[in-house]
MARVEXSE-610118 format. One record per residue (C-alpha): chain; residue number from 1; residue in one letter; x, y, z. Coordinates in nm, 3 decimals, decimal comma. Each point is the difference from the previous one (the first is absolute). Example, Ala and Ser with C-alpha at 12.3 -4.5 7.8 and 13.67 -1.06 7.14 Angstrom:
2
REC  c    k  r     east    north       up
REC  A    1  A    1,230   -0,450    0,780
REC  A    2  S    0,137    0,344   -0,066
***
This chain:
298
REC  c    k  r     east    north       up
REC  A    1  X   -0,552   -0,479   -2,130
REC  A    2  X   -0,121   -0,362   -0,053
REC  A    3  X   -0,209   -0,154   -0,264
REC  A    4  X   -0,298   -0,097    0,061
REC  A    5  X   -0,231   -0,261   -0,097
REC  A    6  X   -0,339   -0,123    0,060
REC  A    7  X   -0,109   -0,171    0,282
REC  A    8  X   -0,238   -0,311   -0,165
REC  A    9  X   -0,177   -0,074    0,349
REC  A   10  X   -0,178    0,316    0,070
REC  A   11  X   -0,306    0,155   -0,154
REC  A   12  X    0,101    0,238   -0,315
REC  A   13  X    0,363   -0,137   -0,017
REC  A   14  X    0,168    0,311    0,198
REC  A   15  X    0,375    0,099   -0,104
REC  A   16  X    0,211   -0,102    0,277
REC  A   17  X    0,415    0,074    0,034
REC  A   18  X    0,216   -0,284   -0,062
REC  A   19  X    0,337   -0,134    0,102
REC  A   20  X    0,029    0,132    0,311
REC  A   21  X    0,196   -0,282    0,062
REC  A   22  X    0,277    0,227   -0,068
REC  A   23  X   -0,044    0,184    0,335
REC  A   24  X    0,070   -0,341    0,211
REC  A   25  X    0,326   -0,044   -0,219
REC  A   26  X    0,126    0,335    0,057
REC  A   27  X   -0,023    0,010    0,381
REC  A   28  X    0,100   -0,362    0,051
REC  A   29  X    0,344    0,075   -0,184
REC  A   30  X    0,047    0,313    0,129
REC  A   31  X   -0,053   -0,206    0,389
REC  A   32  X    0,207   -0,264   -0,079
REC  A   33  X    0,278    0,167   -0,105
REC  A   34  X   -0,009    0,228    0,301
REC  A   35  X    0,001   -0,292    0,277
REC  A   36  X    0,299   -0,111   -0,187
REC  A   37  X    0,193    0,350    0,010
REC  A   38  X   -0,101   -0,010    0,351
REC  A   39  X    0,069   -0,317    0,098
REC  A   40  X   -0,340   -0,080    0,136
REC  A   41  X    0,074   -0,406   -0,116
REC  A   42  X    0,323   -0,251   -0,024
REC  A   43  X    0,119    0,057   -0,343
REC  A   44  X    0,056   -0,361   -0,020
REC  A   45  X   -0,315   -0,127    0,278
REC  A   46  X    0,304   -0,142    0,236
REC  A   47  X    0,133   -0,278   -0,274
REC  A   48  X    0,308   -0,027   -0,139
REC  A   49  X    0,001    0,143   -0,350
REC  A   50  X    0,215   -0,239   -0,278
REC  A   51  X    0,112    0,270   -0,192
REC  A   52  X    0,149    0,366    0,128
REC  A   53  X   -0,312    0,221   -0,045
REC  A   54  X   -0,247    0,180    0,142
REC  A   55  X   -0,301   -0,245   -0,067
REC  A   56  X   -0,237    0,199    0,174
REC  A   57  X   -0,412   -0,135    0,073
REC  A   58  X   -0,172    0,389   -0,023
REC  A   59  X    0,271    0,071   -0,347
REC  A   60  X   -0,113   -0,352   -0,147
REC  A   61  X   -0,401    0,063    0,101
REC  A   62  X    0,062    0,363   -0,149
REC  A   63  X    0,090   -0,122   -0,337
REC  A   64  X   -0,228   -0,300   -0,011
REC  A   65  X   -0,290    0,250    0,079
REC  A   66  X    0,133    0,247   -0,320
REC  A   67  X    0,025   -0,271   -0,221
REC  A   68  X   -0,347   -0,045    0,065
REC  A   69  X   -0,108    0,294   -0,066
REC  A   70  X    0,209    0,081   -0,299
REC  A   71  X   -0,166   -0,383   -0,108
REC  A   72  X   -0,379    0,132    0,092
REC  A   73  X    0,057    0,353   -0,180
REC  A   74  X    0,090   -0,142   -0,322
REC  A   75  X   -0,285   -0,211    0,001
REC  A   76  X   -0,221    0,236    0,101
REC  A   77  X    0,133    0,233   -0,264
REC  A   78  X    0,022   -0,268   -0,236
REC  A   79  X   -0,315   -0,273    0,082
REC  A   80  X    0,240   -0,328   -0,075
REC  A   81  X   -0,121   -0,317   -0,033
REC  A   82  X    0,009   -0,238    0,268
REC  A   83  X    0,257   -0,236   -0,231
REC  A   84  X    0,235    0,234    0,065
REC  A   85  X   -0,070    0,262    0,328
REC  A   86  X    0,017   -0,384    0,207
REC  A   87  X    0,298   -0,038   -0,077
REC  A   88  X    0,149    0,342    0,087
REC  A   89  X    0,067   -0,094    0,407
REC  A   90  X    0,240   -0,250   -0,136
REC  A   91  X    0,229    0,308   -0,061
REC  A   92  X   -0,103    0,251    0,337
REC  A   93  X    0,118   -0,372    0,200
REC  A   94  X    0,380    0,085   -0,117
REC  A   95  X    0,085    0,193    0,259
REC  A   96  X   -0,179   -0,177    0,266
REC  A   97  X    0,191   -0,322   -0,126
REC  A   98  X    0,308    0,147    0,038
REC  A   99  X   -0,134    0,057    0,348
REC  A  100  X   -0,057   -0,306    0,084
REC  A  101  X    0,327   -0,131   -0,114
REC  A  102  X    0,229    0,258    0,140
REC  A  103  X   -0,182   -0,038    0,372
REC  A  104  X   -0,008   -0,395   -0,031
REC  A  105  X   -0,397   -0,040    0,079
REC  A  106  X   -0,147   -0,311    0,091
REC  A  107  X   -0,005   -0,188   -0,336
REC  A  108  X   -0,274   -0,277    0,076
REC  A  109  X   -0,405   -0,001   -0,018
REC  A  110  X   -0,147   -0,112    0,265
REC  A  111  X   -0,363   -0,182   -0,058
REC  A  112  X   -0,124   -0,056    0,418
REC  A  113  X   -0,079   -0,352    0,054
REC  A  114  X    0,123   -0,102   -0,304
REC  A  115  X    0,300    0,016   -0,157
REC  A  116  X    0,307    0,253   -0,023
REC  A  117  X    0,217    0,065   -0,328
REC  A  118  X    0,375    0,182    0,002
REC  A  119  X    0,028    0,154   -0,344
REC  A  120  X    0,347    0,142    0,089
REC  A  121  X    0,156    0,224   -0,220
REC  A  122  X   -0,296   -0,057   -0,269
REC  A  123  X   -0,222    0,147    0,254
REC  A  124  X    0,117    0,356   -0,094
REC  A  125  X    0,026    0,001   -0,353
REC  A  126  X   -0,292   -0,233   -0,078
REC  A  127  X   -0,268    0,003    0,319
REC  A  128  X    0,027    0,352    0,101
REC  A  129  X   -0,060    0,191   -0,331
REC  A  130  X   -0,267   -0,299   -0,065
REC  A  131  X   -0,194    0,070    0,329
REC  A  132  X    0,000    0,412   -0,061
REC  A  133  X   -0,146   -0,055   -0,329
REC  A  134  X   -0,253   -0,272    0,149
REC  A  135  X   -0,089    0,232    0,297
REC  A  136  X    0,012    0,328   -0,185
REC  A  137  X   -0,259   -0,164   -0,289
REC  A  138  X   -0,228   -0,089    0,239
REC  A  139  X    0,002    0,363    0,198
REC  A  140  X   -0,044    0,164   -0,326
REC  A  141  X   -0,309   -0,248   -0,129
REC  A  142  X   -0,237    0,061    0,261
REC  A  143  X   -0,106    0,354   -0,066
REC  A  144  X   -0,316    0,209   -0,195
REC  A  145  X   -0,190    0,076    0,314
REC  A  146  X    0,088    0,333    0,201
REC  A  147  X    0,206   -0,097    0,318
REC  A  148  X    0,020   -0,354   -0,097
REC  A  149  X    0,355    0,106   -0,191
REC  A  150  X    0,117    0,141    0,360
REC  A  151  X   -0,189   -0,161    0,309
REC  A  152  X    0,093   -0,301   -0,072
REC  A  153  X    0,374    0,058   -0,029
REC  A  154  X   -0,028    0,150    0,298
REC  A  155  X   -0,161   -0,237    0,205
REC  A  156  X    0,282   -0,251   -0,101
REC  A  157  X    0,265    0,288    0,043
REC  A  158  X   -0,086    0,043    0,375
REC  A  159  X    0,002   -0,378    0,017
REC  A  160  X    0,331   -0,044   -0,139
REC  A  161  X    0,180    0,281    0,225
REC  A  162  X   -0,173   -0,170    0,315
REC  A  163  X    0,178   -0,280   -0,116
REC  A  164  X    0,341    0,154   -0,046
REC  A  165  X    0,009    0,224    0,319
REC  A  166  X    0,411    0,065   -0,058
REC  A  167  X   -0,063    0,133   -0,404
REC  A  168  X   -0,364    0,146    0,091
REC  A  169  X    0,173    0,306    0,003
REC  A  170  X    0,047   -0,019   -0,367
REC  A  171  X   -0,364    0,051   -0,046
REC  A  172  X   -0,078    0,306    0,268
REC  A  173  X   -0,062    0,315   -0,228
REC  A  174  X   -0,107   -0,276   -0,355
REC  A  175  X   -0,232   -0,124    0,214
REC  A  176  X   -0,176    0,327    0,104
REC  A  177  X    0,035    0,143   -0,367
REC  A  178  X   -0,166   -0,315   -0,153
REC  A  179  X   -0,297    0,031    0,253
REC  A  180  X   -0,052    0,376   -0,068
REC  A  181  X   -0,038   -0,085   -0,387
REC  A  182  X   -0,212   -0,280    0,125
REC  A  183  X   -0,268    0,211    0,191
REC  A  184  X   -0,009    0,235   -0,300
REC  A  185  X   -0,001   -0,293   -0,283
REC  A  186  X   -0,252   -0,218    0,189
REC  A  187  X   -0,205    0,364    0,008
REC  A  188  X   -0,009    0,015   -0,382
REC  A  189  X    0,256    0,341    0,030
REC  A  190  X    0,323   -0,146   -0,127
REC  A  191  X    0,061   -0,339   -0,205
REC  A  192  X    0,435   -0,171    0,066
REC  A  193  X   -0,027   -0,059   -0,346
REC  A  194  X    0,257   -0,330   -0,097
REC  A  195  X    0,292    0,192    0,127
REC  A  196  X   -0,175   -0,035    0,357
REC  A  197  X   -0,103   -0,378   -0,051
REC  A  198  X    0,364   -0,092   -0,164
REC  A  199  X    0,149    0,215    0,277
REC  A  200  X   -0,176   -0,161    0,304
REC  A  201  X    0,060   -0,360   -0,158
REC  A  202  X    0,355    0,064   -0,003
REC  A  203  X   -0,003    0,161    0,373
REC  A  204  X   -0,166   -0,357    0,109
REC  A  205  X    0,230   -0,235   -0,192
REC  A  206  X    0,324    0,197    0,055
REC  A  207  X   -0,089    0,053    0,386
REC  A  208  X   -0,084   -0,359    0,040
REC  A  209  X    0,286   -0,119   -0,175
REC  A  210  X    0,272    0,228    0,224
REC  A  211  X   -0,198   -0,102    0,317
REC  A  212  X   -0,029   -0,373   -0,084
REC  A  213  X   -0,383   -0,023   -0,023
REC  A  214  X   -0,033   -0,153   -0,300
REC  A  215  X   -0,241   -0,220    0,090
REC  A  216  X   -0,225    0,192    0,232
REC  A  217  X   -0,011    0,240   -0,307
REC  A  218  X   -0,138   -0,292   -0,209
REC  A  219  X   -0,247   -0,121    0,267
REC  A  220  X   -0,129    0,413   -0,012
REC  A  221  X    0,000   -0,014   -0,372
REC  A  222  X   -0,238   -0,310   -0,004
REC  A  223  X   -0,316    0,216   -0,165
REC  A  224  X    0,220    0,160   -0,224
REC  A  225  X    0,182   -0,300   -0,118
REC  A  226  X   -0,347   -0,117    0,015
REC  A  227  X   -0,115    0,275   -0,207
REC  A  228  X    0,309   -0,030   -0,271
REC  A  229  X   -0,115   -0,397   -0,034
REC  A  230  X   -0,340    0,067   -0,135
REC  A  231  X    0,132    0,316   -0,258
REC  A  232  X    0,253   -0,256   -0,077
REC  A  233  X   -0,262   -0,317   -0,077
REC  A  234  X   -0,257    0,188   -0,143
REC  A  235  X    0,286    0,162   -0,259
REC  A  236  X    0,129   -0,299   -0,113
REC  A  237  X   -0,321   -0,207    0,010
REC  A  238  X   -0,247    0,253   -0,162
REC  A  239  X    0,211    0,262   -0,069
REC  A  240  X   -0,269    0,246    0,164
REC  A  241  X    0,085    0,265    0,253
REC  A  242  X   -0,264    0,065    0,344
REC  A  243  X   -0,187    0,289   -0,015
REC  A  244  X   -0,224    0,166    0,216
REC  A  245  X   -0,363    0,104   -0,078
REC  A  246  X   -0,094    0,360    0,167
REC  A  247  X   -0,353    0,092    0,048
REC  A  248  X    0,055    0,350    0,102
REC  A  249  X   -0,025   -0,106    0,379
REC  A  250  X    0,151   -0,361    0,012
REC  A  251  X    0,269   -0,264   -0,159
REC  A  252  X   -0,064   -0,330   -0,084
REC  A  253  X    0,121   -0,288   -0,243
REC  A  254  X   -0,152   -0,235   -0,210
REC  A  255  X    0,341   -0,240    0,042
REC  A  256  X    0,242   -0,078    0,242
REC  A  257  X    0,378    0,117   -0,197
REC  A  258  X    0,179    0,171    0,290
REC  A  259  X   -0,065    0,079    0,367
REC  A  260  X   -0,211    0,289   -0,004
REC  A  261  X   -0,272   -0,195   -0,284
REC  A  262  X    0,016   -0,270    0,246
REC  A  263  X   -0,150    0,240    0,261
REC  A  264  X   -0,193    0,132   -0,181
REC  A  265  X   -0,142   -0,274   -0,208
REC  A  266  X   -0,370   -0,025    0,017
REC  A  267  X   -0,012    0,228    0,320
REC  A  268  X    0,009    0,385   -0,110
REC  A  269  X    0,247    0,234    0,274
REC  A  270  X    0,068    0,333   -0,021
REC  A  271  X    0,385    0,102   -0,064
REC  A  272  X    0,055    0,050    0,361
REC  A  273  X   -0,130   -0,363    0,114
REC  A  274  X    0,178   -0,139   -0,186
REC  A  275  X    0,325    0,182    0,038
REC  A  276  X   -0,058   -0,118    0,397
REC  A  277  X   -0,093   -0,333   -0,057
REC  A  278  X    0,325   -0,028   -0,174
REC  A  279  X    0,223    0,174    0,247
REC  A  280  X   -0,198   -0,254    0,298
REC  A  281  X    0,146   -0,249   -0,235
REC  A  282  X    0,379    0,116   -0,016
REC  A  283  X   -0,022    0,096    0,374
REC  A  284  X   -0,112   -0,362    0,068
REC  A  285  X    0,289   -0,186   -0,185
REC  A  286  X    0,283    0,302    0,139
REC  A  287  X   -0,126   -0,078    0,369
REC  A  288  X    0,029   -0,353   -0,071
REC  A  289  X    0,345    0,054   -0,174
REC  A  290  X    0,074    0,199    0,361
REC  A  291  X   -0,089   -0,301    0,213
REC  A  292  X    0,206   -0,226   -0,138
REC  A  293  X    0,333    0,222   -0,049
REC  A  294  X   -0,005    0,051    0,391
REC  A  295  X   -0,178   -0,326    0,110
REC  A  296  X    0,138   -0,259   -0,302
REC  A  297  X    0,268    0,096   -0,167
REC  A  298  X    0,183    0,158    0,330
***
């Protein structure tokens, strides 16, 4: 049923399923549209709406997670360039915008121990849709190694719904799919494809934006954004991509150009170290983001 493609890491390059991604987008809409029907949440999460509809946090996290998707497939199906696929959040943050506006969210930034800014109404027609592409970008950079595409969003998924105990509902049954295609992708069975890694960006940024965690979810981010800086530099600067060198048994680099050749630079790992070493990374920086939403920012 899906294509498949070759998994570079392993010995003999086996054909492995891809864009299973599809699967998490499928049963998070279908879950979010049901605890609406039901009435599981507040339609409006207690404020009072400006306008006379039914803004609604699992209809507006539904629709954020298809545009996703819908975004991933057609990259997947088409392989665009990064000019233009980074760009493509800019029109899945529409809706969550519109979101933001109609439920009157808190429209400042909040930097602890430094300084605070009030965008006001700028904040949801300029920071929002600016911050989903930002996150999203990031999400969907940090990937090539099986499980590293889906730990990792996971670990800073948990994080995020510890932090947001009133919308961690939200994230129940998305949470449980995403893991499922974790155990299986980090196994080599299954790859999310870039409708799983567009998908799960847009979960994080979209979640953290309706729950007002905007900057925990930045202080989580910090090896991706991390990650994104060094693509970025060594783009523009020498116009060279990283790349990882496979011996049939381990990875290693012979420059530092993103995250994983930074690991992996001089010190040979198999797939699976460093896949963990990675996720100890993002778990680090999501507890830390954890501490100081309930011991700092509270």
């Amino acid at each position: 049923m899906f294509p498949k493609v070759p998994d570079q890491h392993k010995p003999n390059k086996p054909l492995i399923p891809n864009g299973l991604g599809v699967i998490y987008v499928l049963i998070s809409v279908v879950y979010l549209f049901l605890i609406y029907f039901f009435n599981v949440v507040d339609a409006s999460n207690g404020v009072t709406l400006r306008f006379n509809l039914a803004a609604s946090a699992p209809l507006i996290l539904a629709v954020c997670i298809l545009f996703g998707g819908f975004l991933g497939m057609l990259d997947d199906w088409m392989d665009l360039k990064w000019r233009y696929k980074a760009f493509l959040p800019l029109i899945a943050a529409i809706p969550l915008s519109s979101f933001a506006y109609a439920l009157g969210l808190r429209t400042s930034l909040t930097i602890p121990f430094l300084f605070k800014i009030d965008f006001g109404v700028y904040y949801y027609f300029i920071i929002v849709p600016v911050l989903v592409t930002i996150f999203t970008n990031t999400v969907n950079q940090l990937g090539g190694l099986n499980g590293l595409e889906t730990i990792c969003p996971a670990i800073v998924l948990v994080g995020l719904m510890a932090m947001s105990v009133s919308n961690a509902n939200l994230l129940y049954v998305p949470l449980i799919t995403w893991l499922v295609l974790a155990v299986l992708n980090f196994r080599g069975r299954i790859f999310v494809g870039n409708t799983g890694s567009f998908t799960i960006g847009m979960t994080l940024a979209s979640f953290a934006i309706i729950s007002d965690l905007k900057f925990d979810l930045a202080i989580s981010l910090l090896p991706y954004i991390f990650n994104s800086c060094l693509i970025l530099l060594a783009f523009f600067f020498y116009r060279k991509k990283g790349s990882l060198s496979f011996d049939g048994k381990k990875l290693f680099s012979d420059h530092r150009r993103s995250l994983i050749t930074v690991i992996t630079y001089r010190r040979p790992l198999t797939e699976r170290q460093a896949v963990m070493v990675i996720s100890l990374l993002i778990a680090l920086t999501t507890i830390i983001a954890t501490v100081f939403q309930y011991f700092v920012l509270k």
